[in-house]
N, C-alpha and C positions, 0 to 999 in steps of 0.2 A: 832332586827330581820332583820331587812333592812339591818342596817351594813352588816352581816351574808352571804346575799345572792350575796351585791354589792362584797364580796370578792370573794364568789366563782367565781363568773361570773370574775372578774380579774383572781384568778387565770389562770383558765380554758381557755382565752384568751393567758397567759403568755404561756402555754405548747401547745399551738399548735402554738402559732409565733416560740417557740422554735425548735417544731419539722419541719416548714417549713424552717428553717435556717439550719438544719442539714442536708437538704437532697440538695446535689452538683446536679447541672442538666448537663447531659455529654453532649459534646459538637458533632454538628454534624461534622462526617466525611465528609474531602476535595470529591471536588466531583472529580472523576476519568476518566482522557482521552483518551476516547477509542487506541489501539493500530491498526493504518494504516493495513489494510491489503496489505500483499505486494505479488501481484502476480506472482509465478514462470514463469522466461523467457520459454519460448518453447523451446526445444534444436535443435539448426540445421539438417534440415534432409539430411544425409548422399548424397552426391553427386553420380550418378548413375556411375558405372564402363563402359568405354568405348566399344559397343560389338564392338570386333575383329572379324570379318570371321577369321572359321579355317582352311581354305585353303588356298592355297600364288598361285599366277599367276607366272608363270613358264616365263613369258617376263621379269617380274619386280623385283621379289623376295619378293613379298609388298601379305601382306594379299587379297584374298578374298573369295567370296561366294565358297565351295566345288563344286558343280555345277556347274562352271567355268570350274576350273582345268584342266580340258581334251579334251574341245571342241579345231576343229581348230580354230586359228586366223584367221580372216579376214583380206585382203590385198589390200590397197585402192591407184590407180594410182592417183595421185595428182597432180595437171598444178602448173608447178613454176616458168612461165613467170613473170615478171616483173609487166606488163598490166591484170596478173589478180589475182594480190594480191587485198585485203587480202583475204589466204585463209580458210578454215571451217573445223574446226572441228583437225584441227590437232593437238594439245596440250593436247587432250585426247590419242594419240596413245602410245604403250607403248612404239615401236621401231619404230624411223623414221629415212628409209634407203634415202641417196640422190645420183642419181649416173648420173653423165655428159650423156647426148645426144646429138644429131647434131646441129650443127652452135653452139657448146659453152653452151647450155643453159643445165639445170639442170631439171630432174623429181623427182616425191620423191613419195619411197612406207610407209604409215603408215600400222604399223602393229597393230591392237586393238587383244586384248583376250579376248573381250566380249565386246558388242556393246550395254550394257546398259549405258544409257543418253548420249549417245556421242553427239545424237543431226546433224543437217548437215554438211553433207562433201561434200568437191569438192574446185575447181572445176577439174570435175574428168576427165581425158586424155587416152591417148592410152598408150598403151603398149607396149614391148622392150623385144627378147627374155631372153634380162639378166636380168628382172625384174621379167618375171618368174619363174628364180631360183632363184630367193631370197624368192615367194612364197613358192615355191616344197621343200626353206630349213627349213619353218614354218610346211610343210605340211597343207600350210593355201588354203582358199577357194580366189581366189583374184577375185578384182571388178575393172573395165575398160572399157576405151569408148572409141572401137577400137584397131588397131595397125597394127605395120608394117610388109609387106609379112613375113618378118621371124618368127615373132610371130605367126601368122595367122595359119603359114606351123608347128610351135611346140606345139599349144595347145594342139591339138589331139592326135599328136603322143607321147607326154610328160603327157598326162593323167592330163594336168589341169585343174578344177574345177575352173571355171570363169561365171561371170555376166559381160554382154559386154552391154554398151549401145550405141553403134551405129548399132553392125551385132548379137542381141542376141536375136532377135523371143520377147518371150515372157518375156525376163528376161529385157526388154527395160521399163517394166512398174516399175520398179520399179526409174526410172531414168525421172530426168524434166529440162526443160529449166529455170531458176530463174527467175522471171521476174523480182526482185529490180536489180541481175547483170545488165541483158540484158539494162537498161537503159543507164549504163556508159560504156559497156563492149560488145565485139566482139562476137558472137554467140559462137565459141569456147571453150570462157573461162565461160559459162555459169550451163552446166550441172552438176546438183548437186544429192544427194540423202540423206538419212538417215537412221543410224544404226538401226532404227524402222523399216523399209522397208526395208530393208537387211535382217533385221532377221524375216518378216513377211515372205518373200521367202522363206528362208533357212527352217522355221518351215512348211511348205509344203513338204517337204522332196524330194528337188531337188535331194542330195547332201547331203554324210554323213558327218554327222557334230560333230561326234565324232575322237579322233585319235584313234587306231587301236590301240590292246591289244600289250600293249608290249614296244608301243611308250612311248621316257620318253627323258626328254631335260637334255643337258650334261653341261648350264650354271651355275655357284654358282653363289652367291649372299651373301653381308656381310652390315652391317648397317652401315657401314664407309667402301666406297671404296678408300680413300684417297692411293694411290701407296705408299707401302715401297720404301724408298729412291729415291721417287719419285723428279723431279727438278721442280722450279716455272715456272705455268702456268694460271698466271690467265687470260690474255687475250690472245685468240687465233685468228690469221688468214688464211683462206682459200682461197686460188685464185682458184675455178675451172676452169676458164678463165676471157680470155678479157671483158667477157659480168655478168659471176658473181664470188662476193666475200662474201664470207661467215663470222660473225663476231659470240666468243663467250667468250663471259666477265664474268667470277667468282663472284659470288652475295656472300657473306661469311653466309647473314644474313639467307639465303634459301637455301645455302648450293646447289646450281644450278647455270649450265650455260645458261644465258640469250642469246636469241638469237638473231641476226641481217645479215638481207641481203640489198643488195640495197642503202645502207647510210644510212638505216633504222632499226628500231626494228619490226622483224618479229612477225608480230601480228596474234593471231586466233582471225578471224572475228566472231566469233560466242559469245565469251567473250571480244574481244576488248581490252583482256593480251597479256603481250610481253610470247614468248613462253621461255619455260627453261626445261634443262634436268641435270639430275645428271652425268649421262655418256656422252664422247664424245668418240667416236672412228675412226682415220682417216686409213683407208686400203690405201692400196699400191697395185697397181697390171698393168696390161698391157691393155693399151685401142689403136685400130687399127682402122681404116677407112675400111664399106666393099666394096670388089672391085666392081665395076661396080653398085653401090648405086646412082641413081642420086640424091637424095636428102641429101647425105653424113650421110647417119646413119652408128652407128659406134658397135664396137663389144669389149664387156668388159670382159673379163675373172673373172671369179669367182669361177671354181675350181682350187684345187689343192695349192699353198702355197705361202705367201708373208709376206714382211714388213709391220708394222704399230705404230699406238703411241697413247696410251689410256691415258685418261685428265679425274680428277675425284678429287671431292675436293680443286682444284687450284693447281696442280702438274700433274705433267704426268713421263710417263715411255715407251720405245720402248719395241712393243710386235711385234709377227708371228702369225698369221693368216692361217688356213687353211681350204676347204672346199673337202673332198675326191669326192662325186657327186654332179651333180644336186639339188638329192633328202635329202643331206647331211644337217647340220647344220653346219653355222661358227662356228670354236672352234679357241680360244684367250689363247696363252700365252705365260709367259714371255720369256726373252734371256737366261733363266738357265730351260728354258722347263717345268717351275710349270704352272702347268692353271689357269689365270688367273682370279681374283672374279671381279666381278664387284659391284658396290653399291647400294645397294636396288634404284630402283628407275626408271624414263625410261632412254632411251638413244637414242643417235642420232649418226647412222653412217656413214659416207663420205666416199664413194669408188672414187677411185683418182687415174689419173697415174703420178707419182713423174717428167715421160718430160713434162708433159700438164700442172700441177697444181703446185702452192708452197705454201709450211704450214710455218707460222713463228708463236711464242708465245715469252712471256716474264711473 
């Protein structure tokens, strides 16, 4: 009976070691390596498109505010002695006329089409009845400190709109003596002002300051003024006289003529930059001594028609020049009588008598 029971118990040991051998135990799966999250770059945000003014300044050919567009320019007598360099603010003008006065020396009108941020000008001189037709050819409002009987005797009767600071009442407030000049500098070359107080004036409504329905300027303008079959000119020289010479050297990189007077680079004090324009234009015309002037003021003709030679791009080409009145504007162009474009950009013109001055370039 023992036998009996010691077997089953074997058995019954044998079928279940048997059935723990039968059963495989699976094996754990690898353990798995999360996958990096990988964060999308941000895509560049799109560069802002440059706003244009969709008006273009009828001095320059060059964009700006519509707003602009129609108002007169402003005409600023500027001192171009020697002793009261440097002067202010002129690198903002759009046209800078230079035209010989007595004993040799030179004045210069900048012309602005809008006297936002010009910032100080000066230092500011007297006037020349041929410098107010160069105004009356902007139909512009001109600014001056002073001038000579003959100017004196044409403002009136020539209907100029002017701000005088030496004989002009109340239009004197808008004009000061510097006090940083006045430290190194002759009382004369001192008085200055600013297109903010120019135009604080004008928006009192001295003076209209609109051109008149109808007015419309006869200059093109092209984004390369470079001359057809124009010949090398990259450095140009001006002899206005014994007393000054005028230098102006082709920058290629700026696509400007750099400018220089005095053995120097004609600098605006205000920026402390050599000045540069795109345009150069030298007039030809007839300049006299008037009779019985004791102070030898002289008299420039500026209507009617003459030789000249426009520099633009580092070439030039002989153009004619004419101005029918006073009230007229210079019109330019070539020897086969196309009217000539000029190149977006300012310009600088030198009225000159070809006995008094010599131009050479290479």
């Amino acid at each position: 009976m023992r036998k009996r029971i010691l077997a089953a118990i074997l058995a019954a040991m044998m079928l279940l070691s048997l059935a723990g051998c039968g059963k495989e135990q699976e094996p754990e799966p690898p353990a798995v390596e999360p996958e990096p999250v990988v964060e999308p770059e941000p895509e560049p945000e799109p560069e802002p498109e440059p706003c244009v003014p969709a008006g273009t300044n009828p001095l320059t050919g060059l964009p700006m505010e519509p707003e602009y567009e129609n108002l007169r320019p402003v005409a600023v007598m500027l001192n171009n002695l020697k002793a009261a360099q440097p002067q202010l603010g002129v690198s903002l003008a759009d046209i800078i006329y230079e035209i010989p006065a007595e004993g040799g020396i030179t004045r210069m009108v900048g012309v602005y089409q809008s006297l936002e941020g010009v910032g100080m000008l000066g230092s500011i001189r007297s006037t020349r009845a041929y410098y107010l037709e160069v105004a009356l050819g902007h139909d512009a409002l001109l600014v001056h400190a002073g001038g000579s009987p003959e100017a004196y005797r044409d403002i009136p009767a020539w209907g100029v709109d002017n701000m005088d600071g030496v004989n002009g009442g109340s239009d004197a407030r808008i004009f000061w003596r510097d006090p940083e000049r006045r430290k190194t500098m002759n009382s004369e070359h001192t008085m200055v002002t600013t297109g903010e107080k120019i135009q604080e004036y004008l928006d009192e409504g001295h003076f209209r300051t609109e051109h008149q329905e109808g007015y419309a300027y006869v200059q093109a303008f092209a984004e390369d003024g470079t001359p057809a079959n124009g010949v090398p000119a990259e450095h140009v020289t001006l002899e206005f006289s014994s007393y000054k010479t005028g230098t102006f050297d082709y920058d290629p990189e700026t696509g400007k003529y750099l400018v220089g007077q005095y053995g120097a680079e004609y600098i605006d004090g205000n920026t402390g930059e050599q000045v540069g324009v795109t345009n150069l234009l030298v007039l030809e015309t007839s300049i006299s001594n008037i009779s019985g002037d004791t102070a030898g003021r002289i008299s420039v003709k500026l209507t009617g028609t003459g030789q000249g030679t426009y520099f633009c791009g580092g070439k030039c080409v002989p153009i004619q020049w004419s101005k029918g009145s006073r009230d007229n504007q210079f019109r330019y162009s070539l020897e086969d009588g196309t009217a000539l474009t000029l190149g977006q950009g300012n310009s600088y013109v030198c009225i000159v008598s070809p006995k008094r001055s010599t131009l050479t370039y290479e």
